[in-house]
BAFI-143242 format. One record per residue (C-alpha): residue number from 1; chain; x, y negated, z negated. Coordinates in steps of 0.25 Angstrom, whole numbers. Layout:
# residues N
+-----+------+-------+-------+-------+
: pos : unit :     x :     y :     z :
+-----+------+-------+-------+-------+
: NUM :    A :     X :     Y :     Z :
...
+-----+------+-------+-------+-------+
This chain:
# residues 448
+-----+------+-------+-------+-------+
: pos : unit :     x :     y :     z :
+-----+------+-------+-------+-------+
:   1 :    A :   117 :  -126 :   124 :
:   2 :    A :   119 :  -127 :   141 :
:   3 :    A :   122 :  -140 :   145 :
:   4 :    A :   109 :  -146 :   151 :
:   5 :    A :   108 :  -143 :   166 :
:   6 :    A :   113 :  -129 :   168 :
:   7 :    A :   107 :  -118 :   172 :
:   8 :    A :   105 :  -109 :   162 :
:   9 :    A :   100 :   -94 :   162 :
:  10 :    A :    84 :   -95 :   156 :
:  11 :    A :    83 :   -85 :   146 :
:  12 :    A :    69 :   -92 :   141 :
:  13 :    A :    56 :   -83 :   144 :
:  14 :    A :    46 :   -92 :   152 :
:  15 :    A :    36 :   -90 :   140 :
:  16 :    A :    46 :   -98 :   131 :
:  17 :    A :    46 :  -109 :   140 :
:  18 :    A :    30 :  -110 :   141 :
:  19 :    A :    32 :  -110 :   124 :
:  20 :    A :    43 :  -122 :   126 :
:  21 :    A :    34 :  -129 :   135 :
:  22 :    A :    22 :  -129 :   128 :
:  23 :    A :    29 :  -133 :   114 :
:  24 :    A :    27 :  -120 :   107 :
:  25 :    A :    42 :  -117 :   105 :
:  26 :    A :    48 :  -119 :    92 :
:  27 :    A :    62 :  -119 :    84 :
:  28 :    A :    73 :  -111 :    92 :
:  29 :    A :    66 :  -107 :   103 :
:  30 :    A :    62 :  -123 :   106 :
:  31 :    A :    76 :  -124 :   106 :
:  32 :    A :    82 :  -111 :   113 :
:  33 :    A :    72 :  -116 :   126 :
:  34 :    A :    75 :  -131 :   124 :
:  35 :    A :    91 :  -127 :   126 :
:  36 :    A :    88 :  -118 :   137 :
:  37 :    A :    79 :  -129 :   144 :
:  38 :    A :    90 :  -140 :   142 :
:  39 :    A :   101 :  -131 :   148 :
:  40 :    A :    94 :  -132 :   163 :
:  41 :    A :    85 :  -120 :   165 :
:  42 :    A :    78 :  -124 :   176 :
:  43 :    A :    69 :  -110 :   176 :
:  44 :    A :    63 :  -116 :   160 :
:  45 :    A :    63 :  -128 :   166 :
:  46 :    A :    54 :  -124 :   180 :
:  47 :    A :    46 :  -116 :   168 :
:  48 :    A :    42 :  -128 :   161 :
:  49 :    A :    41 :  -137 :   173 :
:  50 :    A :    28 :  -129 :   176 :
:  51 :    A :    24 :  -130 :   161 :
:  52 :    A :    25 :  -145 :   164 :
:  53 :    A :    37 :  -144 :   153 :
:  54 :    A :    47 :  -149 :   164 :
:  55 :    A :    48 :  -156 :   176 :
:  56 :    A :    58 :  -146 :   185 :
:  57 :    A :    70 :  -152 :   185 :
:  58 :    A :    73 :  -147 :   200 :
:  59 :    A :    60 :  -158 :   204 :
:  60 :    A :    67 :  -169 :   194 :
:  61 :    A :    81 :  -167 :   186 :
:  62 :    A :    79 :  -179 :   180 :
:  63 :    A :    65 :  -179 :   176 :
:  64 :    A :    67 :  -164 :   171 :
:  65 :    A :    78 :  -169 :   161 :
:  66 :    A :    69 :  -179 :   156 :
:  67 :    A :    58 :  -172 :   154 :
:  68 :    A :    68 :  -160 :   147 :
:  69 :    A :    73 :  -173 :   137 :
:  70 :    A :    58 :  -178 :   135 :
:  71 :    A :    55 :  -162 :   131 :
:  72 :    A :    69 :  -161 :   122 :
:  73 :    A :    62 :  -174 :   114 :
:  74 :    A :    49 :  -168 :   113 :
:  75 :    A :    54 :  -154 :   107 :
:  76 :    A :    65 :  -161 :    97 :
:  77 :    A :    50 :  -169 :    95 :
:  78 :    A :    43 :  -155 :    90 :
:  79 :    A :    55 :  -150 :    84 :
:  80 :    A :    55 :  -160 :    75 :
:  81 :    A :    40 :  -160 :    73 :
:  82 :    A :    40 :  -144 :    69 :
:  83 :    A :    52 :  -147 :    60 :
:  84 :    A :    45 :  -158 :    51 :
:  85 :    A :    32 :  -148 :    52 :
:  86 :    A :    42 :  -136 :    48 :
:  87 :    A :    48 :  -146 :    36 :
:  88 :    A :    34 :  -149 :    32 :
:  89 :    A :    28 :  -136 :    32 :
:  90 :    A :    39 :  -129 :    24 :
:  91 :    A :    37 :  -142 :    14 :
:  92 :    A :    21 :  -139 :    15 :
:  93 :    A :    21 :  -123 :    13 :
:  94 :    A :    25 :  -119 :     0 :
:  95 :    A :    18 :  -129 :    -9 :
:  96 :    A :     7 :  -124 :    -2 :
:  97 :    A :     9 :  -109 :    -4 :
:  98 :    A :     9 :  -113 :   -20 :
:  99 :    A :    -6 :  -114 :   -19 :
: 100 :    A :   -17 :  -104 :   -21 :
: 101 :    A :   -24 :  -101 :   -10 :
: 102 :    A :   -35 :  -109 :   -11 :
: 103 :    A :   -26 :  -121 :   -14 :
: 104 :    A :   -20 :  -117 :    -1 :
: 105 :    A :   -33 :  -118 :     7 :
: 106 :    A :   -39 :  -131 :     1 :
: 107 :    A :   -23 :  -138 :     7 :
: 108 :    A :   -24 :  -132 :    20 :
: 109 :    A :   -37 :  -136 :    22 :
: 110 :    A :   -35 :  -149 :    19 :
: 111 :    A :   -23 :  -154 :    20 :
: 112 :    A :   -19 :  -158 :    34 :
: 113 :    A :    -3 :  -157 :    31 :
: 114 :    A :    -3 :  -143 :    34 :
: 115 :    A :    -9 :  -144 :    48 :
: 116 :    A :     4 :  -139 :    54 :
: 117 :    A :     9 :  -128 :    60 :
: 118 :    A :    21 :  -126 :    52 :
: 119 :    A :    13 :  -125 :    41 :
: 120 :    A :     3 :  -115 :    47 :
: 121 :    A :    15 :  -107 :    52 :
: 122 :    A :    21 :  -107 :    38 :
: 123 :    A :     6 :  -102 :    33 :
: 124 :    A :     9 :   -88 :    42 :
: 125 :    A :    22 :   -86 :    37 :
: 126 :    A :    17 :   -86 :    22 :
: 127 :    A :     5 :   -77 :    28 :
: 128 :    A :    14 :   -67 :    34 :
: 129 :    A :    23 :   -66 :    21 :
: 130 :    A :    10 :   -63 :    13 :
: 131 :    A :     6 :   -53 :    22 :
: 132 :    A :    15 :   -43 :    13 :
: 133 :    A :     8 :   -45 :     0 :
: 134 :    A :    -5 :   -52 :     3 :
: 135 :    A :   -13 :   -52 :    13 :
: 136 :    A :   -24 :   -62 :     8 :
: 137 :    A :   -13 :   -72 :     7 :
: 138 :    A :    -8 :   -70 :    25 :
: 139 :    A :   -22 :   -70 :    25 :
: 140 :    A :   -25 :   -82 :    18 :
: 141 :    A :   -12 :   -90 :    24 :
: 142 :    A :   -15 :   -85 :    39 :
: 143 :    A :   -28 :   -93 :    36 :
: 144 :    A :   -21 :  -104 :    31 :
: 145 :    A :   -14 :  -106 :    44 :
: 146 :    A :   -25 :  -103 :    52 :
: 147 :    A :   -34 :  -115 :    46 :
: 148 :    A :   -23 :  -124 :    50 :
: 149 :    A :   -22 :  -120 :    66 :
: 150 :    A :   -35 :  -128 :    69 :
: 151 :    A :   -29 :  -138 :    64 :
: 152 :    A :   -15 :  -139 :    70 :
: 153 :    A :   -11 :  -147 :    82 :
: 154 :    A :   -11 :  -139 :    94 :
: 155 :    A :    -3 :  -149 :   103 :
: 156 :    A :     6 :  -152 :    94 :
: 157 :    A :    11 :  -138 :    90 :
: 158 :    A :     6 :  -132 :   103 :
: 159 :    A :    -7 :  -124 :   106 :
: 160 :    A :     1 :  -110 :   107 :
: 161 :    A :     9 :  -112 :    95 :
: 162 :    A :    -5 :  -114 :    87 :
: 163 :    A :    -9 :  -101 :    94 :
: 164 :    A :     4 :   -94 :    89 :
: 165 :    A :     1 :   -99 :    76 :
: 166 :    A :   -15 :   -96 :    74 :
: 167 :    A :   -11 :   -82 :    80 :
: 168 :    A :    -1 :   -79 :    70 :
: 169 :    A :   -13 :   -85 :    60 :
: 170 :    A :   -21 :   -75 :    64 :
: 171 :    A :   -13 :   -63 :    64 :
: 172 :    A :   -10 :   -65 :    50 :
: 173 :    A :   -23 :   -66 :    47 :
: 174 :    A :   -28 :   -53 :    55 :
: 175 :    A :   -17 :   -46 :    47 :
: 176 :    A :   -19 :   -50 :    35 :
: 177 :    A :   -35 :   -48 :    37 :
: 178 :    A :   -32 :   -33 :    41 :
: 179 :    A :   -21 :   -31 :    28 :
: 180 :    A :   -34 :   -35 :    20 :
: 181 :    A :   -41 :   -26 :    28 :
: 182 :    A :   -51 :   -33 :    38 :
: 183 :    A :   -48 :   -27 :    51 :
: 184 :    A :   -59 :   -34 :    59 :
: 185 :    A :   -55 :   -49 :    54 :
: 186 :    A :   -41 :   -45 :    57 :
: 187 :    A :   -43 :   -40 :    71 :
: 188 :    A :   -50 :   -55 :    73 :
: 189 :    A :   -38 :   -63 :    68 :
: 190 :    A :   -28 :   -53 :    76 :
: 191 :    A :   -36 :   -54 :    90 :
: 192 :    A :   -37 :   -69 :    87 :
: 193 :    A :   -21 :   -69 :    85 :
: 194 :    A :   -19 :   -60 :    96 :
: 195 :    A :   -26 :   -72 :   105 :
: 196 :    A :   -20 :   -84 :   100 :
: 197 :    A :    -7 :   -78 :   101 :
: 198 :    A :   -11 :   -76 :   118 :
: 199 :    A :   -14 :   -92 :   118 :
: 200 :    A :     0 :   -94 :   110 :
: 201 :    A :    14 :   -95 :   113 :
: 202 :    A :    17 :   -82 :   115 :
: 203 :    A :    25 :   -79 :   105 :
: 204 :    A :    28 :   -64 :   105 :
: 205 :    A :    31 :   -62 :    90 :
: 206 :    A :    18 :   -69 :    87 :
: 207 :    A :    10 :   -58 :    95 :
: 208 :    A :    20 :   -48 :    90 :
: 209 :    A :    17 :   -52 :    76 :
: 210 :    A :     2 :   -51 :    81 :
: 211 :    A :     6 :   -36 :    87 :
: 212 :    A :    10 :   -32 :    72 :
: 213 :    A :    -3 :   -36 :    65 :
: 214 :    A :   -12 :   -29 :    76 :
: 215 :    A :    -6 :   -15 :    72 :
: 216 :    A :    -9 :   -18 :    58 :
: 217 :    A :   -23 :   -21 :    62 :
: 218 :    A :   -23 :    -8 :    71 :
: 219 :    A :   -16 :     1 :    59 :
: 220 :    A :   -28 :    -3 :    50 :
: 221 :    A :   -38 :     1 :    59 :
: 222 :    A :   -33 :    15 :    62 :
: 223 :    A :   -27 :    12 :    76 :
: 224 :    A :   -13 :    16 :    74 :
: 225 :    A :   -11 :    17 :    89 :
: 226 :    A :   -14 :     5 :    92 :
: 227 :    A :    -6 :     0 :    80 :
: 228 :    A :     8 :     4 :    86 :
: 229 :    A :     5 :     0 :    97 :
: 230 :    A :     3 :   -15 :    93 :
: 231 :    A :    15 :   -15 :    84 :
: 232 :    A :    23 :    -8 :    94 :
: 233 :    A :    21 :   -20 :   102 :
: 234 :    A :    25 :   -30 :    93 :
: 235 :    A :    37 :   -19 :    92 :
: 236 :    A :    43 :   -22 :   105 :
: 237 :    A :    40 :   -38 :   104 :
: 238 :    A :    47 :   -39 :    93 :
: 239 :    A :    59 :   -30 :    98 :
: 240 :    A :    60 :   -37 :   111 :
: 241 :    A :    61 :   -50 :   102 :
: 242 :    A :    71 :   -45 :    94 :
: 243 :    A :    63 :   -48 :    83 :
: 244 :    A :    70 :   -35 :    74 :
: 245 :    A :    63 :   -39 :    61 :
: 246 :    A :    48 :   -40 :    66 :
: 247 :    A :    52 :   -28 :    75 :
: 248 :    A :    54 :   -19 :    61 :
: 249 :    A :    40 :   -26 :    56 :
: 250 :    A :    35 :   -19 :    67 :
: 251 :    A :    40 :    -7 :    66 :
: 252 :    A :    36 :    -6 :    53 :
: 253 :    A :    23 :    -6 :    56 :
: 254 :    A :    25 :     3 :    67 :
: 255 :    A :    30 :    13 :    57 :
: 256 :    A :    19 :    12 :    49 :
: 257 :    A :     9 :    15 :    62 :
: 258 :    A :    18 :    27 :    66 :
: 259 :    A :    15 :    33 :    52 :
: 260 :    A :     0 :    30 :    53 :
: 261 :    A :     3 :    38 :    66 :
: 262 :    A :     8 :    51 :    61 :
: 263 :    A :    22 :    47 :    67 :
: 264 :    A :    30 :    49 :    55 :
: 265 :    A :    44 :    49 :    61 :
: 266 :    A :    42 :    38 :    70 :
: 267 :    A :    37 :    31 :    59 :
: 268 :    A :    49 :    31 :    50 :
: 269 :    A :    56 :    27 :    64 :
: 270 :    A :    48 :    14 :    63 :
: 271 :    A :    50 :     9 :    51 :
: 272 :    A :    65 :    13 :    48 :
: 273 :    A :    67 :     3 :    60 :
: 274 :    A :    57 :    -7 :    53 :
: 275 :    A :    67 :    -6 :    40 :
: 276 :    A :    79 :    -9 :    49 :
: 277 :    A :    72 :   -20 :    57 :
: 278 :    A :    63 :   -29 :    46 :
: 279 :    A :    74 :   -40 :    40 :
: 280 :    A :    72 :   -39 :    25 :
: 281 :    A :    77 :   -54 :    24 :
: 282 :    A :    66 :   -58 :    34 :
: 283 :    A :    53 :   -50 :    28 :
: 284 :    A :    57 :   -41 :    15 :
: 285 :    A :    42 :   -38 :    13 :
: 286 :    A :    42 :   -32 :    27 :
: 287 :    A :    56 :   -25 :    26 :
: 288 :    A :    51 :   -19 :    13 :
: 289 :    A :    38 :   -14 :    18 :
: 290 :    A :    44 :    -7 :    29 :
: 291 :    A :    54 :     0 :    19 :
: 292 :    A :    43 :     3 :    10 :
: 293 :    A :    35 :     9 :    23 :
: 294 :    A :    46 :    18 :    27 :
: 295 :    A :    47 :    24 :    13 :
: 296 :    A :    31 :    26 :    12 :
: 297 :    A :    34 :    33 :    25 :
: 298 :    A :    44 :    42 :    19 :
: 299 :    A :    36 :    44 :     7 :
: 300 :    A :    24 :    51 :    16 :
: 301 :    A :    34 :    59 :    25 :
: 302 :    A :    41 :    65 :    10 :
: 303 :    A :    55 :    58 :    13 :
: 304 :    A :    56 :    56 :    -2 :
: 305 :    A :    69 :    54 :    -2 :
: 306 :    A :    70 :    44 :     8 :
: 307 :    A :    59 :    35 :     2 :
: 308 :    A :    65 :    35 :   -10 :
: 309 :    A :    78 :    27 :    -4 :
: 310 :    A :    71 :    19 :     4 :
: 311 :    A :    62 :    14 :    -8 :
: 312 :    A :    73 :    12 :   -17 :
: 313 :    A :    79 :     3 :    -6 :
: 314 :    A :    68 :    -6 :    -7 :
: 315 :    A :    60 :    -4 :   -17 :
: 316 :    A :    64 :   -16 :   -28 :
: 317 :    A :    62 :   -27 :   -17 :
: 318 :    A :    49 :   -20 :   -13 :
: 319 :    A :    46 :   -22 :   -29 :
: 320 :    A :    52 :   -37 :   -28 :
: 321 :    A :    44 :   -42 :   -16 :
: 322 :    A :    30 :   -35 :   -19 :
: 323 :    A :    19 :   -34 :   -25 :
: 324 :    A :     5 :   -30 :   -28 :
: 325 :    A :     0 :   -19 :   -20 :
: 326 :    A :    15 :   -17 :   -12 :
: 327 :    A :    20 :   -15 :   -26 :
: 328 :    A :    10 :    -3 :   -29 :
: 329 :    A :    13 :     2 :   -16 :
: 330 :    A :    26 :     3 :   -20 :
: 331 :    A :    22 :    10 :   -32 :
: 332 :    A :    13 :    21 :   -24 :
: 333 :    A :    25 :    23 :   -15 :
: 334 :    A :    34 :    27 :   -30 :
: 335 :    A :    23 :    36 :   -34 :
: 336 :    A :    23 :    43 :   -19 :
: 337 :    A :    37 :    47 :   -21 :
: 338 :    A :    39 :    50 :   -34 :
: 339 :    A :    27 :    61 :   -31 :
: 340 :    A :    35 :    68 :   -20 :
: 341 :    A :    48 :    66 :   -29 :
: 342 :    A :    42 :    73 :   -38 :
: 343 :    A :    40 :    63 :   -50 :
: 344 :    A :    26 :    66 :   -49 :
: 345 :    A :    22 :    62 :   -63 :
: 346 :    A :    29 :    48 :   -60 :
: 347 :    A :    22 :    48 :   -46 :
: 348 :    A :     9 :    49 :   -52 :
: 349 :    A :    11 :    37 :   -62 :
: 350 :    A :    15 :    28 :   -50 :
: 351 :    A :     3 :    32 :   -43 :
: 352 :    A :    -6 :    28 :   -53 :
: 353 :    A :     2 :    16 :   -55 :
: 354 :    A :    -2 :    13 :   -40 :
: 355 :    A :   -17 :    15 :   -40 :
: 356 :    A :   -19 :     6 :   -53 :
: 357 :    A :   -10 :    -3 :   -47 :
: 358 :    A :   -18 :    -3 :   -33 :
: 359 :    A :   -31 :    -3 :   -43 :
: 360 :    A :   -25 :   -17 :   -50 :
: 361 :    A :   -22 :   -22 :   -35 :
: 362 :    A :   -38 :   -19 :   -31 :
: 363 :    A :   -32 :    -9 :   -20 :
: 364 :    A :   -41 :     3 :   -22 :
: 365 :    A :   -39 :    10 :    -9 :
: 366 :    A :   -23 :     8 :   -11 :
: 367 :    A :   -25 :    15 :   -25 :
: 368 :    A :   -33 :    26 :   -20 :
: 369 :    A :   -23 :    28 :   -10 :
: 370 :    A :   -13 :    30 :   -21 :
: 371 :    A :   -24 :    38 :   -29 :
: 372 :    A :   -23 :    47 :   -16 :
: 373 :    A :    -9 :    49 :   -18 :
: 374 :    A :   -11 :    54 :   -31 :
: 375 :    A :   -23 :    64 :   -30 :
: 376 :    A :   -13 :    71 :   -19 :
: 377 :    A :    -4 :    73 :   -32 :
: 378 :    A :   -16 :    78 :   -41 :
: 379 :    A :   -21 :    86 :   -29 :
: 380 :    A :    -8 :    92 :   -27 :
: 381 :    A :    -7 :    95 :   -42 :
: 382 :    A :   -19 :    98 :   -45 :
: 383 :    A :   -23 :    88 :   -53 :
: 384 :    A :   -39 :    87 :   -52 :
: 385 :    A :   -43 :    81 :   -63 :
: 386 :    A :   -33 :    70 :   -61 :
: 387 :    A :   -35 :    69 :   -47 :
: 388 :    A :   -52 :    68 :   -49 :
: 389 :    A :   -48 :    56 :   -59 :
: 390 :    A :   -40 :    49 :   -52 :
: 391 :    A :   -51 :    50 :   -39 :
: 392 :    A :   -62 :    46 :   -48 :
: 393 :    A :   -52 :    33 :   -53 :
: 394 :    A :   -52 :    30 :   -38 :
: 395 :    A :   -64 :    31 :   -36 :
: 396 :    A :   -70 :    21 :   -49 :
: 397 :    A :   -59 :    11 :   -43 :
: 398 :    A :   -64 :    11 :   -29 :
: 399 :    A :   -79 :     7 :   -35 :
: 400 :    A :   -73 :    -2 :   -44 :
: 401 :    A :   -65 :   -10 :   -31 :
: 402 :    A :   -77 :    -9 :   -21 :
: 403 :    A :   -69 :     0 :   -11 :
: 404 :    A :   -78 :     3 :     1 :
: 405 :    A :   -87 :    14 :    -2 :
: 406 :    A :   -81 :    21 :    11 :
: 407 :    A :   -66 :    21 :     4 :
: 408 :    A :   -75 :    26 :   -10 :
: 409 :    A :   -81 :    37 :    -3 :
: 410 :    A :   -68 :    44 :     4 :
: 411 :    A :   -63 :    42 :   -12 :
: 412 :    A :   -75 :    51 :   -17 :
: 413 :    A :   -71 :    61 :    -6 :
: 414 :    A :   -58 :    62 :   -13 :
: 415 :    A :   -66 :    62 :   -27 :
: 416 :    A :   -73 :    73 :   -23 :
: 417 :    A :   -63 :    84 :   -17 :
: 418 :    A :   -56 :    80 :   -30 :
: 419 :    A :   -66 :    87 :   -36 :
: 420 :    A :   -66 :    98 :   -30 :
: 421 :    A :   -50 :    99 :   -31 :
: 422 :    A :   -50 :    97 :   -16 :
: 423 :    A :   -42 :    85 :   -14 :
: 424 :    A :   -32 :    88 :    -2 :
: 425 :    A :   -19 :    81 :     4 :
: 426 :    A :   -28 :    80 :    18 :
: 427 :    A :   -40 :    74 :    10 :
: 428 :    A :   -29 :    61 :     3 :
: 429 :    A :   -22 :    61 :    16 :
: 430 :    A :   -35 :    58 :    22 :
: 431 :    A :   -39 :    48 :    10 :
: 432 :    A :   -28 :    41 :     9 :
: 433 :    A :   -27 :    37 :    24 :
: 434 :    A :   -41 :    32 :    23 :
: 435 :    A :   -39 :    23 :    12 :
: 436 :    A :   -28 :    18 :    19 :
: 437 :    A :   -36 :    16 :    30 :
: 438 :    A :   -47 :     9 :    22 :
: 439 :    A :   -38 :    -1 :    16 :
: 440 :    A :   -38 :    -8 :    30 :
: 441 :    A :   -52 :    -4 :    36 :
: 442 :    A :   -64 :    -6 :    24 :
: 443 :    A :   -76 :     2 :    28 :
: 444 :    A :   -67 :    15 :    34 :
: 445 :    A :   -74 :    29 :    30 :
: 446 :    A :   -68 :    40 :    26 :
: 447 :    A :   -71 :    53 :    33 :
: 448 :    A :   -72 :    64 :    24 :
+-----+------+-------+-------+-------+
């Protein structure tokens, strides 16, 4: 550190300053700004004299120094107070994860020792983990810590930082509400996020974060363009923060839009850089999904080959770290290449291993997506009986899961051109990309 009193250059944005003076700068950045401010930046210095942080040391050297000793006490004061919260929380948070759900609740809502924002903080990090595997569960954590904003003390942590915190809350929630399929409730918790995060600190991966959910909303409810451009943005954020990992998250998804698109190439672009970018030690789910993206992309575009080496690289810790309906997507993904191996016998098996699978999860639409993939096999071997069977199976599992009638109907479309030994490529290309679109938007008609 520069001894106190000379002039330093600032390298300190005037935003971080505002942050510092308002208390809502934590761990290593408190620190950095702190050193700086100690080593005689007179520029910081005039900044926080406006704030009312200082009093200019160029009207009072002495009374500066004070107030600058008075303000060192203070944040050694809140560093000590987050430390203990920090400790306490971390002693809090996993005996409290052991609990059901409903257990969960009935603490949370009344037991006073987890009014903290460490705690709450610790709820969002559990909720973005389970994002992965179970939606209910970001859902129902995001909610968690939401329940416990009103509650905090605003002075104490700071009113932007509670911002920051509910905004994040809320994103979580949006997303995880539009992974369960509830576009218009997720549009609410995302808008609400987007303004408290305007009324927070500032923080640019917080809203970049936010920029990364929105796309997801915009892919679900068929605005594709507007989807890159959102996650294009959070894109550049992250680039320009050097944040490499988040940058791959990204570009992952970006990938994925560009496919949507139409943009093949550019789309194996995107998500060759994701693979180099996403830090497996830092998030193996994510590093694995965007591997698992890149050879279901290769798959479609018949670079068999390829997908083959790529899934053999992954493919056991895809195994170890999944489960449920990951894992039966990893299965339909085997049956999709072994078919255009050649094995079709044992691409056949798989499958129908897949859509029993998908049946036992109570994910009809899934499975008639995979039922989809295995009329084109009937269809291109001209295997009516089979394929009128299998349509008919569908169809009795649709009615017995309470699928929308819309999603019923565009199956007896199907139904029927299989019984005129009419089923076409163009006809399950069309099928498939409704259900897809179906599983994110209930209600949606196919156009026959």
């Amino acid at each position: 550190m520069s001894r106190p009193g000379r002039r330093v250059e600032c390298e300190i944005p005037a935003a971080a300053v505002e942050r510092f003076a308002a208390g809502d700068t934590e761990g290593s950045a408190r620190r950095a700004i702190l050193e700086h401010l100690l080593a005689g930046c007179e520029s910081c210095r005039t900044r926080l004299s406006a704030l009312g942080g200082y009093t200019s040391p160029r009207e009072a050297r002495a009374e500066d120094e004070a107030a600058t000793a008075r303000l060192v006490a203070r944040l050694r004061q809140t560093a000590a107070f987050f430390d203990r919260e920090h400790a306490e929380a971390a002693a809090l948070f996993e005996p409290f994860l052991a609990h059901p759900t409903n257990r969960r609740w009935t603490l949370i809502r009344n037991s006073r020792r987890y009014d903290n924002w460490s705690f709450a903080a610790r709820l969002l990090d559990a909720a973005y983990e389970a994002l992965y595997h179970d939606a209910r569960e970001t859902l129902e954590l995001a909610e968690m810590a939401l329940e416990l904003v009103p509650r905090l003390d605003a002075e104490a942590y700071g009113v932007r930082l509670v911002h920051d915190l509910e905004g994040r809350a809320r994103a979580l929630r949006g997303n995880a509400r539009r992974t369960l399929g509830d576009l218009r409730a997720a549009a609410l918790d995302l808008r609400a996020a987007r303004r408290l995060l305007a009324d927070g600190s500032g923080d640019p991966l917080a809203e970049a974060e936010l920029d990364y959910f929105e796309a997801s909303w915009h892919v679900d409810s068929g605005d594709a363009r507007r989807a890159l451009a959102t996650i294009r943005r959070s894109i550049r954020v992250y680039r320009e923060l050097g944040e490499e990992h988040l940058e791959g998250r990204s570009l992952n998804s970006e990938g994925h839009i560009l496919s949507l698109l139409g943009r093949s190439e550019a789309s194996f672009a995107r998500l060759r850089a994701a693979a180099r970018k996403v830090d497996p030690e830092r998030d193996p789910h994510l590093a694995l999904a965007v591997r698992h993206n890149l050879v279901w992309l290769l798959v479609e575009a018949d670079e068999v080959e390829e997908a083959l080496w790529q899934l053999a690289s992954y493919e056991r810790e895809f195994e170890r770290l999944s489960q449920g309906s990951a894992l039966t997507k990893l299965g339909w993904l085997r049956a999709r290449i072994l078919v255009r191996t050649g094995e079709r016998d044992r691409g056949e098996h798989a499958f129908r291993e897949a859509i029993r699978a998908f049946a036992g999860l109570e994910l009809p639409l899934e499975s008639a997506l995979v039922a989809l993939d295995l009329c084109g096999l009937y269809a291109e071997e001209g295997r009516w009986p089979e394929l009128r069977a299998l349509a008919a199976d569908t169809l009795s599992l649709f009615r017995s899961l309470g699928v929308a009638s819309e999603a019923v109907a565009a199956w007896i479309v199907l139904q029927r051109a299989a019984e005129r030994e009419a089923v076409t490529v163009a006809l399950l290309h069309r099928l498939s990309t409704y259900y897809t679109a179906a599983g994110r938007t209930p209600g949606l008609r196919f156009e026959a």
